[in-house]
C-alpha atoms as an extended CHARMM CRD file, in Angstrom:
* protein
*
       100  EXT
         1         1  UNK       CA             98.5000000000      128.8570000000       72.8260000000  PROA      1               0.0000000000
         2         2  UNK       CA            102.0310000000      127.2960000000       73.5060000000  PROA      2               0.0000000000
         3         3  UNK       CA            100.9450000000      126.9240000000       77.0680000000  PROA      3               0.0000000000
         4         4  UNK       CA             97.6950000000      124.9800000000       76.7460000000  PROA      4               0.0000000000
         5         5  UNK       CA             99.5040000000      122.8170000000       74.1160000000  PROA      5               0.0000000000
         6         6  UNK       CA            102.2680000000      122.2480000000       76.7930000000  PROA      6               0.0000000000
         7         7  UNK       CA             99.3390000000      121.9490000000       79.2240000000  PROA      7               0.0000000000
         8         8  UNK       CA             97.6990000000      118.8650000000       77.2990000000  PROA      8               0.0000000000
         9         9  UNK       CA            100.9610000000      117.1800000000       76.4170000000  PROA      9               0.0000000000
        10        10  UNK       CA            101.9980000000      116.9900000000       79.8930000000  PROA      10              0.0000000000
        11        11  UNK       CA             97.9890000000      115.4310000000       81.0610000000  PROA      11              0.0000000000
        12        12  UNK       CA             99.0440000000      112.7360000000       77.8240000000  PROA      12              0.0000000000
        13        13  UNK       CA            102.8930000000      112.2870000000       79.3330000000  PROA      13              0.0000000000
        14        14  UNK       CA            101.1570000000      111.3200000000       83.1420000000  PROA      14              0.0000000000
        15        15  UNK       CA             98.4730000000      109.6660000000       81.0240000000  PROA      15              0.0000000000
        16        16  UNK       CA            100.6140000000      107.1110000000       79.1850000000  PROA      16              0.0000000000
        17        17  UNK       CA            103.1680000000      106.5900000000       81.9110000000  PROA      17              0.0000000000
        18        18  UNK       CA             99.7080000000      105.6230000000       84.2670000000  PROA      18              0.0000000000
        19        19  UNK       CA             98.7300000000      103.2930000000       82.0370000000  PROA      19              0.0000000000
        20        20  UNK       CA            101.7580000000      101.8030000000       81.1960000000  PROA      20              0.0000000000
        21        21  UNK       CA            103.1750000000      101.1350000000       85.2080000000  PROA      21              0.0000000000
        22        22  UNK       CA            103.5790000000       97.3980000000       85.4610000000  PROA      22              0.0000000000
        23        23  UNK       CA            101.9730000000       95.7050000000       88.3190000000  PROA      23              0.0000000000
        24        24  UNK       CA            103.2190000000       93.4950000000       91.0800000000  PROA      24              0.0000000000
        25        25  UNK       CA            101.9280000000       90.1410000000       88.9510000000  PROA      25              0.0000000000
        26        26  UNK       CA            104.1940000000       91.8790000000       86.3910000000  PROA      26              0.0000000000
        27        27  UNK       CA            107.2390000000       92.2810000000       88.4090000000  PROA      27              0.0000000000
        28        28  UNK       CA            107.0660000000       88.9240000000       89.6090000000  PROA      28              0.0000000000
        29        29  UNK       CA            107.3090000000       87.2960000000       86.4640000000  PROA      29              0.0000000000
        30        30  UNK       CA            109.8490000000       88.7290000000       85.4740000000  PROA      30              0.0000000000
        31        31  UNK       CA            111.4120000000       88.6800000000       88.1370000000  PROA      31              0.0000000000
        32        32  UNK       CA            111.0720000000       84.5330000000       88.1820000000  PROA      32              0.0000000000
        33        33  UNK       CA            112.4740000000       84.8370000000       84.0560000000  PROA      33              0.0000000000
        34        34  UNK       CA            115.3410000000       86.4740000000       85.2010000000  PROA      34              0.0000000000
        35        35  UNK       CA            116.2650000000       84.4380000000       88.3780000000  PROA      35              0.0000000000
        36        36  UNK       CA            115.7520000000       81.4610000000       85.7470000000  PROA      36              0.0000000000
        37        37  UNK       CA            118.2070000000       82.8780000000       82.7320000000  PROA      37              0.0000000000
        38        38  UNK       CA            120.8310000000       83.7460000000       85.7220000000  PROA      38              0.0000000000
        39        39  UNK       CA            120.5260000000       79.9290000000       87.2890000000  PROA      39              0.0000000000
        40        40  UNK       CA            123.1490000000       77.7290000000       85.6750000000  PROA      40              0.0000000000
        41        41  UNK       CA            121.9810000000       74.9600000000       87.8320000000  PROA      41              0.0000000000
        42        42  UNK       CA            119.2020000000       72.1880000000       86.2090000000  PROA      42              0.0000000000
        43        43  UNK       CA            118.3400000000       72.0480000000       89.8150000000  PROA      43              0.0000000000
        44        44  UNK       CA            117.4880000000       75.5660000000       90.5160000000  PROA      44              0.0000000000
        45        45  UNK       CA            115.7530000000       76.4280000000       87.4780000000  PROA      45              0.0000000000
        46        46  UNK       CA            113.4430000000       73.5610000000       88.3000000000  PROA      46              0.0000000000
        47        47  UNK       CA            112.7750000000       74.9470000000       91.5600000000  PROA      47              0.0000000000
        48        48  UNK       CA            112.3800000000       78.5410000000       90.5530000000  PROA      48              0.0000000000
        49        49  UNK       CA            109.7390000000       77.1740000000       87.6610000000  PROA      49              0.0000000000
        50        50  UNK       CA            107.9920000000       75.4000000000       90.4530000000  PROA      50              0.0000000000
        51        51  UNK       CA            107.9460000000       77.5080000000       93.3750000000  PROA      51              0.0000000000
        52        52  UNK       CA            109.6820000000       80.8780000000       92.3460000000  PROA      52              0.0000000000
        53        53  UNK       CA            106.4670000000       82.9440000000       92.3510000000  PROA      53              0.0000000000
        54        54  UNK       CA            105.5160000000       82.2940000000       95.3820000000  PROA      54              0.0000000000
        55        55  UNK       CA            109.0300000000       82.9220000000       96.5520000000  PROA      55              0.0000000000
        56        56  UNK       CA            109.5430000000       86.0260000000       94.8960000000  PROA      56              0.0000000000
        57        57  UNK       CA            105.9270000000       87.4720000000       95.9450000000  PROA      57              0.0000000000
        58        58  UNK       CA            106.9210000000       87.0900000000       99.7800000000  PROA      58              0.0000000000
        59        59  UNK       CA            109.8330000000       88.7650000000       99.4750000000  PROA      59              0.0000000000
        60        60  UNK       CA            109.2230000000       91.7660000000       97.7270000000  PROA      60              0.0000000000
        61        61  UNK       CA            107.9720000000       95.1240000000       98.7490000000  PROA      61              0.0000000000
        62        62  UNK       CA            105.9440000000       98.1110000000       96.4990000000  PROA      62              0.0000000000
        63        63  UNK       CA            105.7920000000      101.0230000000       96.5530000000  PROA      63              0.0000000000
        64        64  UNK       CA            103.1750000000      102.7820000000       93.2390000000  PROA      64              0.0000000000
        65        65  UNK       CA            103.8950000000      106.5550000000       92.5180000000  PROA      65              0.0000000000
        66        66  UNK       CA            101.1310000000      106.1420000000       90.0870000000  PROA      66              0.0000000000
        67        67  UNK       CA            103.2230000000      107.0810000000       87.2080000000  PROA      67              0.0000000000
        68        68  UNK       CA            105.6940000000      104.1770000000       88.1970000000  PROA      68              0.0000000000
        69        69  UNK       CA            106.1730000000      101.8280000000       90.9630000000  PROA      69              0.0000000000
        70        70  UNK       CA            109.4970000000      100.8080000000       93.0130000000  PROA      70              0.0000000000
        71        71  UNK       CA            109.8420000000       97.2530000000       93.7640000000  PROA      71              0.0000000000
        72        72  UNK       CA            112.2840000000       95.4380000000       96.2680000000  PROA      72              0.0000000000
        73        73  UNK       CA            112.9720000000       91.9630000000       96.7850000000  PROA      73              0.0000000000
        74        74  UNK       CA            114.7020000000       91.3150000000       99.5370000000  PROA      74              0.0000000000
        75        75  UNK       CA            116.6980000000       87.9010000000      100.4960000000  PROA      75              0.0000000000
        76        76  UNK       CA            118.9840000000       89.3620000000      102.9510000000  PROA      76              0.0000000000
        77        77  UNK       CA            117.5230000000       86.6280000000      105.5060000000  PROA      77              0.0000000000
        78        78  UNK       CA            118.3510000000       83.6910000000      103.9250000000  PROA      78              0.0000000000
        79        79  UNK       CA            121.8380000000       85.3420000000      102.9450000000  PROA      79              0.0000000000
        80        80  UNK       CA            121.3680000000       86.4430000000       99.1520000000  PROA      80              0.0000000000
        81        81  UNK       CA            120.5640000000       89.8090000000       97.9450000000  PROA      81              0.0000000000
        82        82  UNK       CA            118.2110000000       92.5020000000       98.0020000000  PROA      82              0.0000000000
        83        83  UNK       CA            117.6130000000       93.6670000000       94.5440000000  PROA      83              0.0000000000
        84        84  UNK       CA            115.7430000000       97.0990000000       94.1240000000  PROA      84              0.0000000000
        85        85  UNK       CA            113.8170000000       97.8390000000       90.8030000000  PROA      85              0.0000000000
        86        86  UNK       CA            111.8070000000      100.3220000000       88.5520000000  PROA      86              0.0000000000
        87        87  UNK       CA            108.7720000000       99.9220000000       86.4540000000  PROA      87              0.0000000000
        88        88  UNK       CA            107.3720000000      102.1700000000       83.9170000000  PROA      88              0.0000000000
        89        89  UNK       CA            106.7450000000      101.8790000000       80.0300000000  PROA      89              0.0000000000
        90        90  UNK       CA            105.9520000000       98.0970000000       80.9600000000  PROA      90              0.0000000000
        91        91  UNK       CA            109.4250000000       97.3420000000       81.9070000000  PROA      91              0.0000000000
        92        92  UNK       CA            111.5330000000       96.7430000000       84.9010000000  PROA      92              0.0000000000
        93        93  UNK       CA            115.0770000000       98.6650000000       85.3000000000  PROA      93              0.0000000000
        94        94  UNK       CA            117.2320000000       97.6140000000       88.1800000000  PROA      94              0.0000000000
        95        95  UNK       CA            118.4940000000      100.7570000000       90.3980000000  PROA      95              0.0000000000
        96        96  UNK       CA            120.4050000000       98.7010000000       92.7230000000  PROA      96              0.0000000000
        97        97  UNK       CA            121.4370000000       95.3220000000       94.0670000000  PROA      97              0.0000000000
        98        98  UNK       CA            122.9870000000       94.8930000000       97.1510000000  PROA      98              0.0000000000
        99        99  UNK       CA            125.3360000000       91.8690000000       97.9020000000  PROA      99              0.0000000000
       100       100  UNK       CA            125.2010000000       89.9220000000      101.2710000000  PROA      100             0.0000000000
């Protein structure tokens, strides 16, 4: 009995954690917000509200594991930084961020 019970609650864990891993149209938003509360600059934040999507989508890389997805923007190019994230639950934890 314990191990069909540990059986079904494991299927509901993967279950929940599927349906809860944000998507790239996710990550980008937030990803815009956060670029936008870290700006200090009028300037930039009028810039990132215009054109930061679009910015942010050709820069970043996915990878889904179904249960959660690893996202990367990378800026190493135009000399900023390559910020590497996690999403599950319907949030976004970064892992790393790498200074240029």
């Amino acid at each position: 009995m314990k191990k069909i019970i540990s059986i079904i609650l494991l299927i509901v864990i993967v279950f929940v954690l599927s349906e809860t891993n944000p998507g790239r149209s996710e990550y980008i938003e937030w990803i815009t917000h956060k670029a936008m509360d870290q700006s200090s600059n009028v300037l930039e934040k009028g810039i990132l509200s215009l054109a930061g999507e679009e910015v942010f989508d050709m820069g970043t890389t996915e990878k889904d594991y179904f249960i959660f997805s690893v996202y990367k923007t990378n800026f190493s190019e135009i000399g900023l930084s390559q910020v590497t994230c996690i999403g599950f639950f319907n949030t976004f934890i970064p892992i790393s961020k790498v200074e240029k």
